[in-house]
N, C-alpha and C positions, 0 to 999 in steps of 0.2 A: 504494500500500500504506500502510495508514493505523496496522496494530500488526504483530507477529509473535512467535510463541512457538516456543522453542526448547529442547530437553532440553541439561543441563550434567552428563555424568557424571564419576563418581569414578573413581580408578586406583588401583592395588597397586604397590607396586616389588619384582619378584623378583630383583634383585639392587641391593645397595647398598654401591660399596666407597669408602671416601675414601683417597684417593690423598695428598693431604697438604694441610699450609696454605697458601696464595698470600699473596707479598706482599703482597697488598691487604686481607689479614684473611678472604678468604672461604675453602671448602676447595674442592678440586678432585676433583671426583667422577666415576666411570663407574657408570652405574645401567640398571637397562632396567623402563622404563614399560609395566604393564598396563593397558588400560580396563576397566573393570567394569559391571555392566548398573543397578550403584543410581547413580542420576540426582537433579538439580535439575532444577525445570524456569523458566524466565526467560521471563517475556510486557509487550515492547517496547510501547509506542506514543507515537503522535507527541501532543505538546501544545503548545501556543498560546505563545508566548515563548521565550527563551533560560531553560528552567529546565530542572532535572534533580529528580526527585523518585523514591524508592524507600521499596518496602514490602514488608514482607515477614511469613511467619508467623513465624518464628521470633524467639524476645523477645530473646535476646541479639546480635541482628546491629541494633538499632534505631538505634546513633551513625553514619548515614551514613557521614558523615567519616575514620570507620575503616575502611568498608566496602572491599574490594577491588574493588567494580563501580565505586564513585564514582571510587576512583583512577584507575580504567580511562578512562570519562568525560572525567577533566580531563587526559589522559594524549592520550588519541586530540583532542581540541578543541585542546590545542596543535598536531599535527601537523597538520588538517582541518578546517575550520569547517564550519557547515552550518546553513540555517533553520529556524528551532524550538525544542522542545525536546521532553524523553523523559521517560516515567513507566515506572517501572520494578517490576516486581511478581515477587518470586521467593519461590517455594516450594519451600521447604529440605527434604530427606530427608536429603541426608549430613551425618552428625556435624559439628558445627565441631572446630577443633585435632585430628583425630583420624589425620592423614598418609593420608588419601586423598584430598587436592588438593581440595577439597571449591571454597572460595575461588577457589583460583586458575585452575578448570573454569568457575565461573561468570565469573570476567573473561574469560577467552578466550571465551565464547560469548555476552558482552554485547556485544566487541568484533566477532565474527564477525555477530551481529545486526544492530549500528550499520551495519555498513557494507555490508548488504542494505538496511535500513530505508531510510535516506538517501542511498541509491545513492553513498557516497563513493567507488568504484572503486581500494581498496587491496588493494598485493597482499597476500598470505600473508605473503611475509617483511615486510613494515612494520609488519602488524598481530603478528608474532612480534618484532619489535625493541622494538614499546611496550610490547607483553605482560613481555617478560623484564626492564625498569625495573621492574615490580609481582613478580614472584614466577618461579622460576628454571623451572617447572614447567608455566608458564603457553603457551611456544611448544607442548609436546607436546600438548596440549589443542586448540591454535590449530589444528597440522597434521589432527585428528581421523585419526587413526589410530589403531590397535588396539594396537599394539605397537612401540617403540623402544628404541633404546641414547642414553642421553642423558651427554653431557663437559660438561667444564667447569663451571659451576656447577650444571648440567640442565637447562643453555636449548640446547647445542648437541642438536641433535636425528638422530637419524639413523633410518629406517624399520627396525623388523627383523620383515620378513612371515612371515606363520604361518598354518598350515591347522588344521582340527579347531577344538576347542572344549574350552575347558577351566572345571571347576566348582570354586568355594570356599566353603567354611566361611566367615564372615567374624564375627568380636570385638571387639566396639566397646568397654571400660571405661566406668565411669560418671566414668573420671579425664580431666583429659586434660595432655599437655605442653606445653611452650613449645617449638618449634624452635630459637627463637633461644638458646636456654639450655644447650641440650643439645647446641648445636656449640660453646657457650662453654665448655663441663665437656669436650669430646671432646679427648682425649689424642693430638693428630697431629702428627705430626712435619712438616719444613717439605719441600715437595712438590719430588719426582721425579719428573719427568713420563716417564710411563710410557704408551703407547696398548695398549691389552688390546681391541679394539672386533671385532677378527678374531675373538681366540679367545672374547669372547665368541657371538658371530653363531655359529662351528662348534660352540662345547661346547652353546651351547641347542639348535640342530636336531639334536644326537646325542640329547639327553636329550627330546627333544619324541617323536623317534619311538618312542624306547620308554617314553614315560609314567614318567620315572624325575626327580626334580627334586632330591632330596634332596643330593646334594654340589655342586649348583648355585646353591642359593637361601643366600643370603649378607646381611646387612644391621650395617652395623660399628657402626651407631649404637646397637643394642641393649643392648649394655652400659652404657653411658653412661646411657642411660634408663632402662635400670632400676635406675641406683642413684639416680638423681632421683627414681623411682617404683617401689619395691621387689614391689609390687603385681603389676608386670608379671609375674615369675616364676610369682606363681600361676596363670594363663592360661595360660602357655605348658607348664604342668604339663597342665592339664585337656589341653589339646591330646596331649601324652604318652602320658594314663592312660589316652586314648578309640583309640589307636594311629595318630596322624596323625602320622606320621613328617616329611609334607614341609610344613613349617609356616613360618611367618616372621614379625616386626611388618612393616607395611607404614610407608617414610619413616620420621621418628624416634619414630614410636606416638601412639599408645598403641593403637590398630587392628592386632590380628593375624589369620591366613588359616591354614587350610590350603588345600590344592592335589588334587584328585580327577580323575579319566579320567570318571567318567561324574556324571551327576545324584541316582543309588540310589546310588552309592558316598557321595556328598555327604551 
């Protein structure tokens, strides 16, 4: 196999609670990851020397170096070596900074790539251990599953399976936030560890069967964001005025959803 191309989709978080601060400066979250059907798409191949090179459309991903695939790259080559090198070509749809994992979809599937391409024969959890040094979001991605309860920072990962189908509105601002900023302004107290991962799993399959989401869907960051970004309110108004009652940012925004039973109701 000499290239291979691979879709990187984006996620929704319908529930987002922080639990508090860790000693370690980060917070301690219980969240549950949606996949959603808007995709990157990432096309591998193999080149001549130890080099790594990426290209992409989008103007603002062009400082490799910051790039979250490169990270991935010299993340996975410490743990693996291997002959060659990779060219790397990804075609952006999802927003950047916009808290639908956009980034951290495309490293887990440049990592889940590599290690087709180059036959390095790593499991799932090693390629989730490199992944979560780049971005906390990055294992749910890795496991490609549709849905999860993610602790700890939102690299512990846990499956939460679902039948049917569900349709969203989705609002992307022409703004966007800094993550990092917006858990530095977040007002938390310092953490009680608290495990909610039961009652989450039972209160989502009550509210799945009967299409009801609205005193489920939670996200704590939203305030904090929108006093960094006052703007957000107006969004979340249209959402309102149009009667979508089960609405939310997704992650710390500036991306918000609503939530529909069918595709005509969307």
């Amino acid at each position: 196999m000499k290239s291979l191309t691979v879709s990187a989709p984006a996620k929704v978080n319908l529930f987002l609670q922080v639990l508090g601060r860790r000693r370690d400066g980060f917070h301690e979250l219980l969240t549950v990851f949606h996949r959603i059907s808007l995709k990157d798409r990432l096309t591998l191949k193999k080149i001549q020397g130890p080099e790594f090179r990426l290209r992409t459309t989008h103007p603002k991903l062009k400082r490799i170096s910051e790039n979250l695939i490169y990270k991935a790259y010299r993340e996975l080559h410490r743990v693996r070596g291997w002959k060659g090198g990779v060219e790397v070509f990804l075609k952006k749809n999802i927003p950047i900074s916009a808290g639908l994992g956009g980034g951290s979809s495309d490293a887990a599937h440049f990592l889940l790539a590599m290690n087709r391409l180059f036959n390095l024969h790593l499991s799932r959890q090693t390629l989730s251990r490199i992944g979560a040094k780049l971005g906390s979001d990055i294992p749910f991605f890795i496991d490609q599953i549709n849905q999860a309860i993610g602790t700890g920072r939102g690299e512990k990962i846990k499956p939460l399976p679902m039948k049917g189908r569900l349709w969203f509105v989705l609002v992307v601002p022409h703004f966007w936030i800094s993550t990092a900023l917006v858990y530095k302004k977040l007002k938390a107290a310092a953490l009680t560890r608290i495990s909610r991962d039961a009652t989450i799993t039972s209160a989502f399959s009550g509210d799945w069967k009967k299409g009801n989401f609205g005193h489920f869907l939670r996200n704590d960051l939203f305030l904090t964001s929108s006093r960094l970004k006052p703007e957000l309110k107006r969004f979340d108004m249209l959402f309102e005025q149009v009667g979508s009652r089960q609405r939310l940012m997704s992650g710390s925004g500036p991306s918000m959803f609503s939530i529909h039973k069918s595709k005509r109701e969307a």
